[in-house]
Every structure is written in structure tokens, then in C-alpha cells.
C-alpha positions in Angstrom: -23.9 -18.4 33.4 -22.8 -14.4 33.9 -21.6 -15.5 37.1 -19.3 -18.2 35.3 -18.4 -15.9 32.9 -17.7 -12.8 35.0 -15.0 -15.4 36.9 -13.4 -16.2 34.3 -13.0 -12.7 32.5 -11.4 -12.1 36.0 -8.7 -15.0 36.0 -7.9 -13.7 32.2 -7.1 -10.3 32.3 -6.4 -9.4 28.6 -10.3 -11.2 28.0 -11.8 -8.6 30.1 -9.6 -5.6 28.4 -10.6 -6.7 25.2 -14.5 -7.3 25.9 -14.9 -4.1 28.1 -13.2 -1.9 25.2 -15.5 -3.6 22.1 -18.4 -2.5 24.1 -17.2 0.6 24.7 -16.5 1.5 21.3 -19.7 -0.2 19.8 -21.2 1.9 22.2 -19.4 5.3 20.8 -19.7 3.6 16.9 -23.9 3.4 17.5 -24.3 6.8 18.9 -21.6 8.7 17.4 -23.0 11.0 14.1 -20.5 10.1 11.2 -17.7 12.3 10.7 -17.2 14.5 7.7 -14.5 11.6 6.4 -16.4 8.9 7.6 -19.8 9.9 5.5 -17.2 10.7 3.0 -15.5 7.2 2.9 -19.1 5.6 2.9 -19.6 7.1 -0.6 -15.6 5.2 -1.8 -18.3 1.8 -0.8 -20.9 3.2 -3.8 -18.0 4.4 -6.3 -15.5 1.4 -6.2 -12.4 1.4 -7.8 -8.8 0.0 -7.4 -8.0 3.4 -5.4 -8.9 6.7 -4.9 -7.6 10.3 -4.8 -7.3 11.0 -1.2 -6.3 7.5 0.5 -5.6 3.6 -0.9 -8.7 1.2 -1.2 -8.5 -0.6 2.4 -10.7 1.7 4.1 -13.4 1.5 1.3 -12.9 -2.3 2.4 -13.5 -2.1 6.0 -16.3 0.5 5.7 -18.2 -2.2 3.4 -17.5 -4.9 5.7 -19.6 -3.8 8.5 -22.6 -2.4 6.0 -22.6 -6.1 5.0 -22.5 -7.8 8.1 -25.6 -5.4 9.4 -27.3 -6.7 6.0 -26.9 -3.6 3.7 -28.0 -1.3 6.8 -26.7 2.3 6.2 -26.5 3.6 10.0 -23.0 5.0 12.0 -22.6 1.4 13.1 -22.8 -0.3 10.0 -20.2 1.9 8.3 -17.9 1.3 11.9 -18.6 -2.2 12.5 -15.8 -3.4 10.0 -13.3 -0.6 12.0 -14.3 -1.7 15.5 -14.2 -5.4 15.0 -10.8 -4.7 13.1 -9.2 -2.7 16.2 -10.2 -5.8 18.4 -7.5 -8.0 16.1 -4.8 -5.0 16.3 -5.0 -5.2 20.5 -4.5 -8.6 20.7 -1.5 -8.9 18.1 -0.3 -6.0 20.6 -0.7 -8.6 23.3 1.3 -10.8 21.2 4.2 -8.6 20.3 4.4 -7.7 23.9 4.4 -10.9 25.4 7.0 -12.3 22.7 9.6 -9.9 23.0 9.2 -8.8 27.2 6.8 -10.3 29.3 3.2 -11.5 29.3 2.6 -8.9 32.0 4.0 -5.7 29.2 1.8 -7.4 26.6 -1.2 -6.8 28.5 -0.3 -3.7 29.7 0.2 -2.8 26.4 -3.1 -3.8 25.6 -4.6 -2.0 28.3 -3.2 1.7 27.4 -3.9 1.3 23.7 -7.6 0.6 25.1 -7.4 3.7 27.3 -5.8 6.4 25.6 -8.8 8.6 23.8 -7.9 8.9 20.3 -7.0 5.3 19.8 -10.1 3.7 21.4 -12.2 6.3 19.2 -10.4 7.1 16.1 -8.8 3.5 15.8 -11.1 1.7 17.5 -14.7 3.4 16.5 -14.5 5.9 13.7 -14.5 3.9 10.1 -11.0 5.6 8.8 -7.5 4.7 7.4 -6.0 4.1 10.2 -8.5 1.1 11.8 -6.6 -1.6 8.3 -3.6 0.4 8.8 -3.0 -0.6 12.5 -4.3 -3.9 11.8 -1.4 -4.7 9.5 1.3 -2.5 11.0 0.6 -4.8 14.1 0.9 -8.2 11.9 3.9 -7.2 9.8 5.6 -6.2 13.3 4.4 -9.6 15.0 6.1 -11.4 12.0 9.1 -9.0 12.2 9.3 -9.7 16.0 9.1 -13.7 15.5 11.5 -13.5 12.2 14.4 -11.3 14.3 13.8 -13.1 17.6 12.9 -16.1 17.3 13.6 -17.0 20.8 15.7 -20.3 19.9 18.9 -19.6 21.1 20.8 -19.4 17.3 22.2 -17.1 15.5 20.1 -15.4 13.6 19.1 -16.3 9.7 16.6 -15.0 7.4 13.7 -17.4 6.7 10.4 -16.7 4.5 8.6 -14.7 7.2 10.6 -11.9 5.6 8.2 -12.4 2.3 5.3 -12.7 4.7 6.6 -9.2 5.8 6.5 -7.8 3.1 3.3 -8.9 1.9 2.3 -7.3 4.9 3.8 -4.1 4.7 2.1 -3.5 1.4 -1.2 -3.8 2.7 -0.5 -1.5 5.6 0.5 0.5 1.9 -2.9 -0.2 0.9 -4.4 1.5 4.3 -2.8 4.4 4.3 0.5 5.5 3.4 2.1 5.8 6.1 2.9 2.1 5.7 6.2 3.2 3.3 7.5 4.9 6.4 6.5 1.4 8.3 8.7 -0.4 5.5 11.8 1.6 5.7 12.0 1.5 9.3 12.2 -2.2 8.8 15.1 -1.4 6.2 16.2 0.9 9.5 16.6 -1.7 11.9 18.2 -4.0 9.9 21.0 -1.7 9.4 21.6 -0.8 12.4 21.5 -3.9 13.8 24.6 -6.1 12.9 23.3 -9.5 13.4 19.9 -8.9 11.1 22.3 -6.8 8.2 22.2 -10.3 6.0 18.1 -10.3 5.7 19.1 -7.5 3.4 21.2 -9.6 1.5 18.6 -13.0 1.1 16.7 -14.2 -1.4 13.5 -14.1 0.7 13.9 -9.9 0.6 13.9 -10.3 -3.2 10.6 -12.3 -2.9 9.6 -10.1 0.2 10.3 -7.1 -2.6 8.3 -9.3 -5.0 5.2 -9.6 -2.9 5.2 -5.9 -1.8 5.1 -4.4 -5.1 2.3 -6.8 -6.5 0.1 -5.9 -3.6 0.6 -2.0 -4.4 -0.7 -2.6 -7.6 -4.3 -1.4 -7.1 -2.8 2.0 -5.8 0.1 2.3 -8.5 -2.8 1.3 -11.6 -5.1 3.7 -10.7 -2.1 7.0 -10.1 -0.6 6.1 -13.6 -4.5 6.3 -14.9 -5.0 9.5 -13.4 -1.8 11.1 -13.3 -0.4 10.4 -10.4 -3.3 12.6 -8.6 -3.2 10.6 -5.7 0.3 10.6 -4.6 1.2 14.1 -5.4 -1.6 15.3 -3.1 -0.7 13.5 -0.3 3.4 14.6 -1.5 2.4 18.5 -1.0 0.6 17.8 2.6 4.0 16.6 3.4 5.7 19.5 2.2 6.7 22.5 4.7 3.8 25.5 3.9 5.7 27.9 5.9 8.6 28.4 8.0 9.2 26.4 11.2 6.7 28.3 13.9 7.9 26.8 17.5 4.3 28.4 18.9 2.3 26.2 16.1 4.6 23.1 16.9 3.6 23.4 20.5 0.3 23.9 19.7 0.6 20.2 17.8 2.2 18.7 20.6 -0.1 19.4 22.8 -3.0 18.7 20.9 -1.8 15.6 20.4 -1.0 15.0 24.5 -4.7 16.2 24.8 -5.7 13.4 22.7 -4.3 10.8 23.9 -4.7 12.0 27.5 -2.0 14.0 29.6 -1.2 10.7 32.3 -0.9 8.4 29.1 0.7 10.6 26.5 3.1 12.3 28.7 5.0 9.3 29.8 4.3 7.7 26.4 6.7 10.4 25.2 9.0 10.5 27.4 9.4 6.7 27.7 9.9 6.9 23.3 12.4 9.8 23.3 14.3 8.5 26.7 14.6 5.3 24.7 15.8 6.8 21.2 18.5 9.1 22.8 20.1 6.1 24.6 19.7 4.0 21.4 21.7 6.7 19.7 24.4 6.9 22.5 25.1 3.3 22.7 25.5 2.9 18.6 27.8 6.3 18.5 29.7 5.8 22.1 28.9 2.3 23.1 28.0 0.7 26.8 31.1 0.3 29.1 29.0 -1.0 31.6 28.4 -3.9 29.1 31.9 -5.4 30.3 30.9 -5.8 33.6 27.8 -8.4 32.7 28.3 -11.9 32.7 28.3 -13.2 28.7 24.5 -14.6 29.4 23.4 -11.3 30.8 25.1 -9.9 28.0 23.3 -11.7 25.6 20.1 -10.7 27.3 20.9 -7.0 27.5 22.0 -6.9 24.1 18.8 -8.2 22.9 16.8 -6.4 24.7 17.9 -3.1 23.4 18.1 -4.7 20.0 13.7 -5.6 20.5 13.2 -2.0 21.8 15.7 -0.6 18.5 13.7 -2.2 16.4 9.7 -0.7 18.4 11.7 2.4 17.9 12.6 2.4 13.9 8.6 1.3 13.2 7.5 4.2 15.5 9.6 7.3 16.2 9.7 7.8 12.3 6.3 8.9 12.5 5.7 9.8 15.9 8.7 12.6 15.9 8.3 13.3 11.4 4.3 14.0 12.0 4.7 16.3 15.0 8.0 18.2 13.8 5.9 18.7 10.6 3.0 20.2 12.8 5.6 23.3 13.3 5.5 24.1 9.1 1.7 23.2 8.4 -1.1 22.3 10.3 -1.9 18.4 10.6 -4.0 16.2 12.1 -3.3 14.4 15.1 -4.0 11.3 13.6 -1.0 11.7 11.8 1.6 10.9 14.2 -0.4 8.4 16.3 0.5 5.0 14.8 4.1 5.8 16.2 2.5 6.3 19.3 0.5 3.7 19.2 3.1 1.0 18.9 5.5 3.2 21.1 3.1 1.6 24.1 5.3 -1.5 24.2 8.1 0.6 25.2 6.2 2.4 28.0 4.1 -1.4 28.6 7.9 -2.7 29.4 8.9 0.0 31.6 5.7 0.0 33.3 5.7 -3.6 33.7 9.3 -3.7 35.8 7.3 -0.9 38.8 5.1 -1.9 41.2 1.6 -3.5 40.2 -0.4 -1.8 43.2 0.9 2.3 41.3 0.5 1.0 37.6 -3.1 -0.5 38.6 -4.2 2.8 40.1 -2.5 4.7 37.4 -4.6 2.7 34.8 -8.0 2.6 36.7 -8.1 6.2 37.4 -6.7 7.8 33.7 -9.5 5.3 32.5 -12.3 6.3 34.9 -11.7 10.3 33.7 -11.4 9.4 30.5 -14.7 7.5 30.0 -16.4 10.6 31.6 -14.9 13.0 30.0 -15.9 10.8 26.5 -19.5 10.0 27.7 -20.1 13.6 28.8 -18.8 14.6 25.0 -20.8 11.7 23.1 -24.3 13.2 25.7 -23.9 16.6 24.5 -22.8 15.7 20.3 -25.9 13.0 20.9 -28.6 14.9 22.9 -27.4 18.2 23.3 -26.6 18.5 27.3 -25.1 22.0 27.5 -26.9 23.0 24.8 -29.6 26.3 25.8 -32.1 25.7 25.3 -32.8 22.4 25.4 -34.9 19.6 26.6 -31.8 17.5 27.9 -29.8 20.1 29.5 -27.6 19.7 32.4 -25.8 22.6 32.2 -26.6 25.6 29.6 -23.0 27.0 29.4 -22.9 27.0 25.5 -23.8 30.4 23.6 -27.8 30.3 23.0 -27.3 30.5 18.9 -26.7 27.0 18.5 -24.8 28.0 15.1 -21.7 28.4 17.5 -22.0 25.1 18.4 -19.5 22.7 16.1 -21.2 19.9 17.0 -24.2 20.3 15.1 -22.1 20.0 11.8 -21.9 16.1 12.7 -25.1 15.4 10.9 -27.7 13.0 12.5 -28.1 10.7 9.1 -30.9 8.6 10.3 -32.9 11.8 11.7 -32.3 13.3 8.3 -33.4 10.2 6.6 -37.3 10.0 9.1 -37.8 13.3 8.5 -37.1 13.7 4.9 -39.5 10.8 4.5 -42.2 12.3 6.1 -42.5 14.7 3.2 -44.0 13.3 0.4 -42.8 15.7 -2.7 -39.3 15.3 -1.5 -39.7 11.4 -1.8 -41.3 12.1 -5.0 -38.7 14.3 -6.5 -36.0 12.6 -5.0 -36.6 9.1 -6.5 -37.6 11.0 -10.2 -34.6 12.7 -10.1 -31.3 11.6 -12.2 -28.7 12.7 -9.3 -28.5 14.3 -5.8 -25.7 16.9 -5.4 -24.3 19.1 -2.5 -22.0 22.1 -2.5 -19.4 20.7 0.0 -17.3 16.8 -0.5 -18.0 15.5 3.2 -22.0 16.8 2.9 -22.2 14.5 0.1 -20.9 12.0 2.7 -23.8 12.4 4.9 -26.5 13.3 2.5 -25.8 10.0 0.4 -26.0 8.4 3.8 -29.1 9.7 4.6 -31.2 9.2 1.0 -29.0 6.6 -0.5 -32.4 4.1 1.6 -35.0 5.8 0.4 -34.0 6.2 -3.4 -30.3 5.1 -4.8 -29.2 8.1 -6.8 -25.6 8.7 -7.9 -24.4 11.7 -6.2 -21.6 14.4 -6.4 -20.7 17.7 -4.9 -20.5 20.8 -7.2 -17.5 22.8 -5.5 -15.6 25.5 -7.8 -12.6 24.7 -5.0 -12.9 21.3 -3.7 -14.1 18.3 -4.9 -12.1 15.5 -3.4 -12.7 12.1 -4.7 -15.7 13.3 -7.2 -13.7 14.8 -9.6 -12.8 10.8 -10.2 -16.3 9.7 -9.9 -17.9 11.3 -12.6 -16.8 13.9 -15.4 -18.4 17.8 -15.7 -20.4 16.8 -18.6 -21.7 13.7 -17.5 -25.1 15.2 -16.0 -25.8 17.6 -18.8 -29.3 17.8 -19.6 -30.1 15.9 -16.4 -32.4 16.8 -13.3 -30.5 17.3 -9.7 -31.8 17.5 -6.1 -29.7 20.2 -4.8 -29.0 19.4 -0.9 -27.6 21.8 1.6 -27.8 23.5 5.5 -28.6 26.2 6.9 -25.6 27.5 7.0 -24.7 27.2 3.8 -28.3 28.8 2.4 -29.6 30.8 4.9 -26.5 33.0 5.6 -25.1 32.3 2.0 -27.8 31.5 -0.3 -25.6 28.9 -2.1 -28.5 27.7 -4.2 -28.3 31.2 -6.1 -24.9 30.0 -7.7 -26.1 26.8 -9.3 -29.9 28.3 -10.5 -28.5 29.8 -14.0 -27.0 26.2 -15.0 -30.4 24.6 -15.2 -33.4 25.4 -17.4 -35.8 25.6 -14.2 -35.1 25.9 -10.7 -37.4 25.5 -7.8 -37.0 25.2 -3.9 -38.8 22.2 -2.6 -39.0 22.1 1.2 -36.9 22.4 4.0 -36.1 19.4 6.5 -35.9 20.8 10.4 -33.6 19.0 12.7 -33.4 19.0 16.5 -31.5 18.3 19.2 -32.9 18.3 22.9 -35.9 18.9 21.6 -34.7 22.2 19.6 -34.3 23.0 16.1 -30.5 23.2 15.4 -30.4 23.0 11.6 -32.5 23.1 8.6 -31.9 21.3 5.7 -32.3 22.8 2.3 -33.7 21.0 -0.4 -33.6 22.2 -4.3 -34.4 21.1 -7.9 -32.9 21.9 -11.1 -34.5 20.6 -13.9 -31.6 20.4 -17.1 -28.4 21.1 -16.5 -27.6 23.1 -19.7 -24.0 23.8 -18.8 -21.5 21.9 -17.0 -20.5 23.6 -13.6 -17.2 24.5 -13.7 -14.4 22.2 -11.4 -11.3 23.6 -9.5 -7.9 23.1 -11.7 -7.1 19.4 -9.8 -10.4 18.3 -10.4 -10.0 18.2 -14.5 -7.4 15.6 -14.3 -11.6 13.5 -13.3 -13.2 15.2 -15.9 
């Protein structure tokens, strides 16, 4: 049987891409601690609504999906599963889009980068985030696009209903993230600038295509106009410059972003993107006298060709070249920019695919073999603490000796949290007599509600005087008036800051309860603090945004 099925993986390439990167990423999904957004989007799954301040629903939606399939497990892979299985579907309409418009050969090429490079197999692929829907449907509405504009039979071109399908499409992206309005008007983009597809502008299936887009952003526009418009003005300032252009921080972004998606992928991913955009420009504004010299079939051919890689180019190089030029005013995430990227791998697929098999093969196997080390040596140390000192697994002791330096240890182990807050009996006891659990930081509340939420379903919020994200939407100030909290916080917030002093004078009682240790490598690396205030007499005061929730 493996024999059988090791052969035929073998004879179908794109199979054995697609299996050997699920694995991979369920791998990363089961041992990865959540992120601070990722135990933050697990609590969108216990406070639904039609959208939320910081992002649309989708990704409250794809988070759920894998808690349910696991049975109502909370653990990293349930809250990933939805996002893994999800990245599986974007690869292969990759495959799709590459095969239809160049070669079955630059499909799966295609395929195998996008499994490769870092940040998409682990933020796309294995993190629960925006951007696993996004990609999902910013593949489909291009597969449609790519079918709809090229539809490979010889005709000139005329608009059928696929452009309503589009737009349908579009507006989930929409739903995902935003970025999926830049997605639509690069659409409008490439139709145009691109003479033959100027009359889908002009049909009636754009009018239903219109249609379909704005009832699928209902969700996100119903719950702005309930809460003025909270949503899209946040995400309207991180858009907006902070500061003058700094050429030091834009390089800084740039290369951050090479970094993660790896220097023998990323470099020629950008070069192949902006190579391709400055000749796109030159042929519109000066035109191609070479053109004259092709035959009118090879004409044809040439002239679609550049009109396939026009249209990659006006649904990525929006956001692969806006994201990182905006990296120069503020600082951004590399996550940002990488959907352009991302679907900018057809271009370099294509280029890739017209070398010679023997130097891409090489080129893929070895930027994959250093990149799986490089990821497996991160995942030991976040996981089981290998350059930790001291500590029972290391290999090499090369970080400082007060594990506080260490980052890492702010990815909290929910499931460790979770045994060991069990195995003391007044903090069950408190915990499930208690009316709500609350932390002093937004993503905390992430992983403490993943932590507790199986041992005693409380509602829980975050009492921050500057940030409160999403809870200022999820409950009001007065709503836990006269009420009893479990107060929940780390070592660094209470042993260096004694945060718990702040919130003591807004209850009639106040009590510490315990501490929960947690280790790594067989060393305590954090503490976990654990409070109760019995009666909140007076609400806790909430940052100027977060009264538009109260």
C-alpha cells in the first residue's frame, strides 16, 4: 500500500507538493503556541457578531471551523485546522491559474514556491489569521477572472456571468480582510488598460457583479454604521503616513520582508514583479516595435501573454509595492504586502518554467532543505527551549541566562497553562464561582480564555486604560458592576509592575489566589498571576475609542 502510494505521489508531482506541505504545516499548527492574534481571534469564535473592530468576520469563520471539526477541542490545532486545510484549496487554485494561463509545468512551480517560501507556508498556511480566507478567495476570484478574460477559445472576447461570480468573490476576499478592495480595483485596473476587456465595464453582468459585491459586504457595512464606523476608520489611520518618508525604515521593511519569505525566493520574486511592471508600462506608453516583426499568430500569442501577466500584475503589485512604500512612513507588518507577493509567483513560476529543469530543481530542493531547518530549529527552541540556559533540552546555550530576554516565552503554552491551573484546586474553585475572568492586555485575554475557557466558560475581557481592541464591542464599562473577576496576568506584568495594584481600589475585596509556574526545558520561564476582586463598585475607566463599545 505506501509503496503504491509513494509511486504514484511520484508520477503526480503537484500530489506530493501538496501532501508534503499539509504535513508540514499541521506539524508547525500542533506545536506552534498561538500567537497574540491568533488567541485573540479565538475569543471573535466566543463573541460572534456580523463583524468586528479590527478585521471582517471570515477569520472568526475559519478559526471555528477547525474547533468544530476537532469536536469543540480548544488546542493550537484546533483554532489552525480551518487555516491549514484552507491554504491546501489556495495552492491548488494556484495550480489552476498557472496551468490555464502558461503551462502546467509554471502551475506547479507556482505551487511549489508558495509551499516553500517561510511566511506563506506559516502565516498562510498554519497560523489561524486574515489572510488564510483572504488568499483562499483572492485565488478563486482570479481563477474566475483568468477563465472569464481568457477563455482560451479562439474568440473575441465578451463578458459573460463569471463577472457576477467575480464579484461575489471579491466581496468575500472583502469579508477576509480588506485588502480585498485593493484586489477589486485592480480588476477595474486591468480592464482599463486592456482594450479588448474595456466593455466588461460596460455589461450588465458588472451591474449584477456590483449587485452581488455589495450584498456580501453587508455584515461588515451593518455592524460600522452600528458602531460608528469604528472599524473602518481604524484600519483608514494605519494607512495613513505617521511620519515623513524614512529611506533607512523603508529598507528596513524591505528587507524584513525578503527575510521572510527567504533571500533565494524573495529576491527573484521581486525582481521578476518589478522587471515585469516596468516593461508593462513601456509597452502601453511607447509600444513594441519588435511586435511588427512576428507573424499575426505569434502576435496573437505575444499579445496575450503580456495581457495574462498585466492582469497577475494589477491584482498584485498594488499591494506588493503600496504595503512596502508605506513601510518607509510607519511601521507595518510584513504580512501586509505578502498577498501581492504571493500571487506574484506565477510571474516568477512562468519565467522559471522557460530555464532549465536540472537549476530550477536544485534551486527549489536546496532553498527548501534550509528553510525547513532553519523553521524546525525555531519551532525546537519556541517548543522546548534548545538555546535556552539553562535548560534540560539544550543544544546550544547562546541566549542570555534571564530567560525574560527571551521573546519567545511571551507565546504562551495554553494547554500547559490549562494542566497546571487545574492542579490547584482554589483556583478551579474560584474560577468556576466567579462571574468573569479579565486580563490587563487584549492578546492575554486571547490565551488566557484559551487556557480556562475548558475548565469553566466564563465571559472574559481585558481592563486596558489604552487598549482594548475588540472588547470595548463585547461588553460595556458598566456591565460587570457589582460582579466578582478573576484577575489573570504574567510575570512580567506583576512582578516587575505590580499591575494588580491598579485594579484593587475598584472592588470591595481583593485577594491574590496562587501563582501558576511554567517551564520550558525543564525550567521555570514564567509565572502566572492569579487575582480576585470581589464587587466591582466602579466601572474601570476605557481609552477614548473604546466608548464608542461602551
Amino acid at each position: 500500500m505506501w509503496k503504491s502510494l509513494t509511486q504514484r505521489l511520484r508520477q503526480h508531482p503537484l500530489l506530493l507538493i501538496l501532501a508534503s506541505g499539509l504535513m508540514t504545516r499541521l506539524f508547525i499548527a500542533k506545536f506552534l503556541p498561538p500567537g497574540f492574534d491568533e488567541a485573540y481571534y479565538f475569543l471573535y469564535t466566543q463573541n460572534p457578531d456580523w463583524s468586528y473592530f479590527d478585521h471582517p468576520p471570515m477569520v472568526a469563520g475559519s478559526t471555528e471551523l477547525g474547533i468544530s471539526l476537532l469536536g469543540g477541542e480548544i488546542s493550537s490545532l484546533s483554532i489552525r485546522l480551518g487555516g491549514v486545510l484552507l491554504y491546501t484549496l489556495t495552492l491548488y487554485l494556484l495550480y489552476r491559474i498557472g496551468k490555464r494561463l502558461f503551462s502546467k509545468q509554471a502551475g506547479i512551480l507556482a505551487v511549489a514556491i508558495a509551499t516553500i517560501a517561510p511566511i506563506f507556508q506559516v502565516a498562510f498556511g498554519s497560523m489561524t489569521l486574515p489572510d488564510g480566507p483572504l488568499m483562499v478567495f483572492w485565488l478563486a476570484s482570479l481563477d474566475v477572472a483568468t477563465t472569464e478574460f481568457f477563455p482560451q477559445t479562439g474568440k473575441p472576447y465578451r463578458p459573460t456571468r463569471r463577472l457576477a461570480v467575480l464579484g461575489f468573490l471579491v466581496g468575500l476576499a472583502c469579508l477576509s480582510k480588506y485588502h480585498g478592495f485593493i484586489l477589486g480595483a485592480g480588476y477595474v485596473g486591468f480592464c482599463l488598460t486592456s482594450k479588448p476587456h474595456r466593455k466588461a465595464l460596460f455589461s450588465p453582468w458588472t451591474i449584477a457583479s456590483f449587485v452581488l459585491f455589495a450584498a456580501v459586504l453587508f455584515p461588515m457595512v451593518y455592524w460600522n454604521a452600528q458602531h460608528d464606523w469604528a472599524s473602518f476608520t481604524f484600519q483608514a489611520e494605519r494607512g495613513v503616513p505617521a511620519r515623513s518618508f524614512d529611506f533607512a525604515r523603508f529598507g528596513k521593511a524591505l528587507n524584513t520582508e525578503m527575510l521572510m519569505l527567504f533571500p533565494t525566493i524573495g529576491i527573484p520574486l521581486l525582481w521578476v514583479s518589478l522587471k515585469s511592471l516596468f516593461q508593462q508600462i513601456w509597452r502601453l506608453v511607447f509600444g513594441n516595435p519588435q511586435l511588427a516583426q512576428l507573424d499575426p499568430e505569434q502576435q496573437a500569442d505575444y499579445i496575450t501573454t503580456q495581457r495574462q501577466r498585466r492582469l497577475i500584475l494589477w491584482v498584485s503589485a498594488p499591494v506588493l509595492i503600496g504595503f512596502t512604500v508605506i513601510g518607509g512612513y510607519r511601521q507595518i507588518f510584513p504580512t501586509w504586502a505578502m498577498p501581492g507577493f504571493f500571487t506574484a509567483t506565477l510571474l516568477l513560476a512562468e519565467r522559471a518554467s522557460q530555464l532549465r529543469w536540472r537549476l530550477i530543481k536544485r534551486w527549489l530542493i536546496v532553498s527548501a532543505a534550509i528553510i525547513q531547518v532553519l523553521l524546525l530549529i525555531a519551532l525546537s527552541h519556541i517548543v522546548w527551549g534548545i538555546f535556552q540556559n539553562p535548560s534540560q533540552n539544550q543544544i546550544l546555550g547562546i541566549l542570555p541566562a534571564n530567560v525574560e530576554q527571551d521573546g519567545s516565552i511571551e507565546l504562551l503554552d495554553i494547554e500547559q497553562l490549562r494542566r497546571e491551573f487545574a492542579k490547584q484546586p482554589q483556583l478551579v474553585t474560584a474560577l468556576k464561582s466567579a462571574d468573569f475572568i479579565y486580563t490587563n492586555r487584549f492578546h492575554l485575554s486571547g490565551h488566557v480564555g484559551m487556557a480556562l475557557t475548558p475548565i469553566a466558560r466564563k465571559p472574559i475581557t481585558c481592563f486596558d486604560k489604552r487598549d482594548m481592541r475588540g472588547f470595548a464591542f463585547w461588553s460595556t464599562a458598566t456591565q460587570w458592576l457589582n460582579q466578582t473577576g478573576i484577575y489573570v496576568t504574567t510575570d512580567r506584568f506583576q512582578t516587575r509592575e505590580d499591575s494588580a495594584a491598579e485594579y484593587a481600589p475598584y472592588f470591595k475585596s481583593w485577594e491574590k489566589l496562587g501563582e501558576v509556574p511554567l517551564f520550558r526545558g525543564g525550567v521555570e520561564v514564567d509565572r502566572i498571576h492569579v487575582f480576585q476582586g470581589t464587587q466591582l463598585v466602579k466601572p474601570f475607566p476605557r481609552p477614548e475609542r473604546a466608548t464608542q463599545g461602551a
